[in-house]
C-alpha positions as CSV (number, residue, x, y, z in Angstrom):
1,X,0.0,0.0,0.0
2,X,2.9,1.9,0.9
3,X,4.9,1.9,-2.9
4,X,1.1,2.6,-4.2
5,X,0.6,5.8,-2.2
6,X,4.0,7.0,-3.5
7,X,2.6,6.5,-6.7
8,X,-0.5,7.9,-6.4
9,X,0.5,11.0,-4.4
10,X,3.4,11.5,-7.0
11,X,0.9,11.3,-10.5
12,X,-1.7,13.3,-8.6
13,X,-4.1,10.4,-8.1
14,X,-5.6,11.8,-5.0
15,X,-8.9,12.7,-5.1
16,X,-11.1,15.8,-2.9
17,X,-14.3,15.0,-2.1
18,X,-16.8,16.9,-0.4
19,X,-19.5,17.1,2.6
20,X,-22.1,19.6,3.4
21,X,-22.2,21.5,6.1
22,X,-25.8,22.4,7.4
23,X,-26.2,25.6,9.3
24,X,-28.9,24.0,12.3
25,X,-31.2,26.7,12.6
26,X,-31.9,27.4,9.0
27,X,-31.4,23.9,7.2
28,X,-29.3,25.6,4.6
29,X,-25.7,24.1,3.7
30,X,-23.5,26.6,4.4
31,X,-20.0,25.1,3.7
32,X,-18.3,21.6,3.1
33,X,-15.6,20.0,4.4
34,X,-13.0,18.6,2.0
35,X,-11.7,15.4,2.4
36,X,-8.9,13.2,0.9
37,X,-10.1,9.9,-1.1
38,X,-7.5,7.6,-2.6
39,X,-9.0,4.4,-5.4
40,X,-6.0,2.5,-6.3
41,X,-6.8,0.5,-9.9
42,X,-5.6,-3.0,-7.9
43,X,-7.1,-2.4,-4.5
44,X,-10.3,-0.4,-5.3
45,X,-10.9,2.2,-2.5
46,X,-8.6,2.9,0.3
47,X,-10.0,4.0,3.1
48,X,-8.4,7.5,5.0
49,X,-7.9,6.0,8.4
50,X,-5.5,3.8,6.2
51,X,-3.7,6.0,3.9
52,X,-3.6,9.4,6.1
53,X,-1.3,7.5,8.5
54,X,0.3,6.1,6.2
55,X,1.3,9.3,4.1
56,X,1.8,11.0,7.7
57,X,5.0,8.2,8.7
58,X,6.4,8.7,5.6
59,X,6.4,12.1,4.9
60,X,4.3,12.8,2.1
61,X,1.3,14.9,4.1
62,X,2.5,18.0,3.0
63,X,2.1,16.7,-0.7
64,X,-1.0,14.9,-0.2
65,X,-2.6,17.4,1.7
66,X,-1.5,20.3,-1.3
67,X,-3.4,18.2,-3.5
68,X,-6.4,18.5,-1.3
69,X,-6.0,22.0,-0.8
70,X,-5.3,22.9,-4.4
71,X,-8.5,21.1,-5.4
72,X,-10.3,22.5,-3.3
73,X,-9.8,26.3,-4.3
74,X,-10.3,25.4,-7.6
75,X,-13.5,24.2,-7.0
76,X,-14.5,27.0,-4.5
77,X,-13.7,29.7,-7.1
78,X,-16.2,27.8,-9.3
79,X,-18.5,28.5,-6.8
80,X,-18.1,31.7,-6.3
81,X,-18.3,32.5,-10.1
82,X,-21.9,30.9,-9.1
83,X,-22.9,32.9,-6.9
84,X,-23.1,30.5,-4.1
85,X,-21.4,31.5,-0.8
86,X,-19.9,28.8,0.7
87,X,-17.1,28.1,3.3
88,X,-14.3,25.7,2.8
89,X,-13.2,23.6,5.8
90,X,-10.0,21.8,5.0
91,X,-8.0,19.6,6.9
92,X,-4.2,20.7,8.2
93,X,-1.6,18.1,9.2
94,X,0.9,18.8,11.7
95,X,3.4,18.9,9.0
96,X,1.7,21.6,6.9
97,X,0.7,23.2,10.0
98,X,4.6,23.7,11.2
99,X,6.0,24.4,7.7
100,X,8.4,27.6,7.5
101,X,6.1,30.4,5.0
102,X,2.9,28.2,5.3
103,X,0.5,31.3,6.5
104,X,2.5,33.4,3.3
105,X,1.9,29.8,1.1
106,X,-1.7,29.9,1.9
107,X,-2.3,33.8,0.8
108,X,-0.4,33.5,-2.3
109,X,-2.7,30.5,-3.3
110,X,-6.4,31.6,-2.3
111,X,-5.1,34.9,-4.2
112,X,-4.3,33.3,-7.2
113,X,-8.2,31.5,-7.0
114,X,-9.5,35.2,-6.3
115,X,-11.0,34.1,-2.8
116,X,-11.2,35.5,0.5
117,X,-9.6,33.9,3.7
118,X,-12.5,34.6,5.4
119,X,-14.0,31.9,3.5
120,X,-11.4,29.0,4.6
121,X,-11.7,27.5,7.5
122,X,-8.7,25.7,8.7
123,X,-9.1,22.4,10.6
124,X,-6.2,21.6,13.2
125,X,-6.8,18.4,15.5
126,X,-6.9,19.2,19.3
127,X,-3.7,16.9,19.9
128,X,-1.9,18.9,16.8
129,X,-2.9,22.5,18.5
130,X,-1.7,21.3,21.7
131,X,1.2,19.2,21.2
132,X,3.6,22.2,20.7
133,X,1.4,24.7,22.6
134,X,3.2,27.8,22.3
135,X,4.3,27.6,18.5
136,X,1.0,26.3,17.3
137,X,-0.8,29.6,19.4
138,X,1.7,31.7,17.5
139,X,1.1,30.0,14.1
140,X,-3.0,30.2,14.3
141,X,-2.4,33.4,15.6
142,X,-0.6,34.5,12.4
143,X,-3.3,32.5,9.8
144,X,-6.0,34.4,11.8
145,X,-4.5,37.6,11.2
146,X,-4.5,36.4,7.6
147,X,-8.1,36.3,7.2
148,X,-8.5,32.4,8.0
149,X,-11.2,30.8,10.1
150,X,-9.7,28.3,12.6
151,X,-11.8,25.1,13.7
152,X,-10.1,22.6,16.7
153,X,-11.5,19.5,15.0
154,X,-12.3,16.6,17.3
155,X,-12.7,18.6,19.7
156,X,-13.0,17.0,23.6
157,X,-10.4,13.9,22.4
158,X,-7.8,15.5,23.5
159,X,-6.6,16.6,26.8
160,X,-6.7,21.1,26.4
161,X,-7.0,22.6,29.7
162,X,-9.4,25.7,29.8
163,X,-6.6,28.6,29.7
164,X,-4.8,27.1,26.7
165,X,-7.8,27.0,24.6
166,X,-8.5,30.4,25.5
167,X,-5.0,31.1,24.7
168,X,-5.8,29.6,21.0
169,X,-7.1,31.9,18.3
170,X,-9.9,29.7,17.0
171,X,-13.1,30.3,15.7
172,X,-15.1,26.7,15.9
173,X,-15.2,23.4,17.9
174,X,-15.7,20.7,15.6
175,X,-17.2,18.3,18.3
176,X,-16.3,14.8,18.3
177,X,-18.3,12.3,16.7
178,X,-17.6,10.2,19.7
179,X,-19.9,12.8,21.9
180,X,-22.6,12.7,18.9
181,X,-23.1,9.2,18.8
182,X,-23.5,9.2,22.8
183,X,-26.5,11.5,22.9
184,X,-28.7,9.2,24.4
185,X,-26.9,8.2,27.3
186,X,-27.2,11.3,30.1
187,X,-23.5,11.8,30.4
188,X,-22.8,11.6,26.9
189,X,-25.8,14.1,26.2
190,X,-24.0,16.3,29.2
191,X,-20.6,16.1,27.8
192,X,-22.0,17.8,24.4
193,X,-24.0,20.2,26.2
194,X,-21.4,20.9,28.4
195,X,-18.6,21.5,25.5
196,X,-21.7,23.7,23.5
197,X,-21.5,25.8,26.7
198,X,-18.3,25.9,26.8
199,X,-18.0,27.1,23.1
200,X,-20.8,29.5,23.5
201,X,-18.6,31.2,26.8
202,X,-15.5,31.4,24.6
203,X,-17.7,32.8,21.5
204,X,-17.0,30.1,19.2
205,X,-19.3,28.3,16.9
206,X,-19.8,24.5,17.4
207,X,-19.8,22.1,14.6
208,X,-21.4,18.8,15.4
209,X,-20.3,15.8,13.3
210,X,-21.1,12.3,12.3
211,X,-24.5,13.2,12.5
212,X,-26.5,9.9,11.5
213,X,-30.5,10.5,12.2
214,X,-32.9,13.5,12.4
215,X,-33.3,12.5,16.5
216,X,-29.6,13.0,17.2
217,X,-29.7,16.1,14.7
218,X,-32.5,17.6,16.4
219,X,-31.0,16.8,20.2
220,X,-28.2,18.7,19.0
221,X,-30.3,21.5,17.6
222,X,-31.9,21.6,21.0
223,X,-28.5,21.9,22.5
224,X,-28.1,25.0,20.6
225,X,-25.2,23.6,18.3
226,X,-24.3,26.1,15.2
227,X,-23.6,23.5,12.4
228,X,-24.6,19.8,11.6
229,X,-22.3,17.5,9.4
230,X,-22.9,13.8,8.8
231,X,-24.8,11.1,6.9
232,X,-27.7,12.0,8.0
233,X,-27.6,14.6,5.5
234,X,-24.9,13.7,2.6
235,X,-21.9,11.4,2.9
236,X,-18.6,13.0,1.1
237,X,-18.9,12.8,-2.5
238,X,-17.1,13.5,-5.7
239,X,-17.4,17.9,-6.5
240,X,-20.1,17.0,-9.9
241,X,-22.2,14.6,-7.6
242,X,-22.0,17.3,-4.3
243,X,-22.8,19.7,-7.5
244,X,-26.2,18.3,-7.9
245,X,-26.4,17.5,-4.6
246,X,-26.7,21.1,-3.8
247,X,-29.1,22.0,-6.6
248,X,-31.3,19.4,-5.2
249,X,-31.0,21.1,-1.5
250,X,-31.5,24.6,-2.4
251,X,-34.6,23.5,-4.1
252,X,-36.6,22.6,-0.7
């Protein structure tokens, strides 16, 4: 799998595909998240909790990731030559994250698509954000004075005490789909209402995902969550399919 993810990476095999984002109090999708996809002609599909480690212990992120990114303002541009106004959440490795210039990387590129930062959210994991606390505040510090939207994804996996998240210059908390799937049992319902809270105090926007039914999406609506993600309302798909997709959506 290995040799083949050189391969693909290198010939530009890696695919973005996308998933709505639906703002909870109006119903309308609002933004997608991009995501990495990988079909090898031999193995078929390869799922992401297989390749993205992979790529990660080798070094090729950075490259992977670009692909992602690229794609993804290329599509988003499209968009915007639409007329549809739609955010951009895209995933940041630790790699990319640390990277010397990325902040001045990132400007020259959403420049080039003739988009706004302001429309880009960047995803960082809780463990990335706090592994290196001090040089990951000071590098989401600098994207947010850049125009980017910051989002700690899986948000309440991780271990952040109270005055380091306050520390971070983040805009969302992506919570985890682990809390999501535990809304009917009273702690799990508590732990999400207690992170919503939590969000709310900081003045952050709360992303729930892995949203799977309309009972858990309309706990979490009751919970006062900002944004809903998950099956419930469209699995990641190829940019044509999320395309119609959309057209479909905005009809209702």
């Amino acid at each position: 799998i290995q040799n083949r993810l050189v391969n693909a990476v290198n010939s530009q095999r890696i695919q973005a595909w996308y998933q709505p984002i639906i703002e909870a109090s109006t119903g309308a999708c609002s933004g997608v998240e991009v995501l990495a996809r990988w079909h090898d002609d031999e193995l078929g599909w390869i799922g992401p909790a297989t390749f993205i480690p992979i790529a990660e212990s080798i070094g090729l992120i950075r490259e992977l990731g670009q692909q992602v990114w690229l794609a993804s303002l290329t599509a988003a541009e499209s968009w915007q030559r639409q007329g549809l106004a739609l955010s951009i959440a895209v995933n940041v490795s630790k790699r990319q994250l640390f990277k010397p210039y990325f902040t001045e990387q990132l400007l020259e590129e959403v420049s080039k698509h003739h988009i706004s930062p302001g429309s880009i959210i960047l995803e960082v994991t809780e463990s990335v954000a706090l592994m290196d606390v001090e040089h990951a505040a000071e590098r989401l510090q600098e994207l947010k004075e850049a125009g980017f939207r910051i989002a700690i994804d899986d948000f309440g996996t991780g271990y952040s005490s109270l005055s380091q998240l306050h520390e971070m210059h983040v805009d969302e908390l992506k919570i985890d789909i682990s809390f999501v799937r535990r809304l009917n049992d009273p702690r799990g319902l508590s732990m999400t209402q207690a992170i919503i809270n939590l969000a709310r105090a900081l003045n952050l926007k709360t992303v729930a995902e892995g949203v799977e039914d309309e009972e858990s999406a309309a706990r979490l609506r009751e919970l006062g969550v900002d944004y809903l993600q998950g099956y419930h309302f469209a699995r990641p798909m190829p940019r044509e399919d999320f395309e119609r997709w959309l057209a479909q959506h905005n009809k209702h």
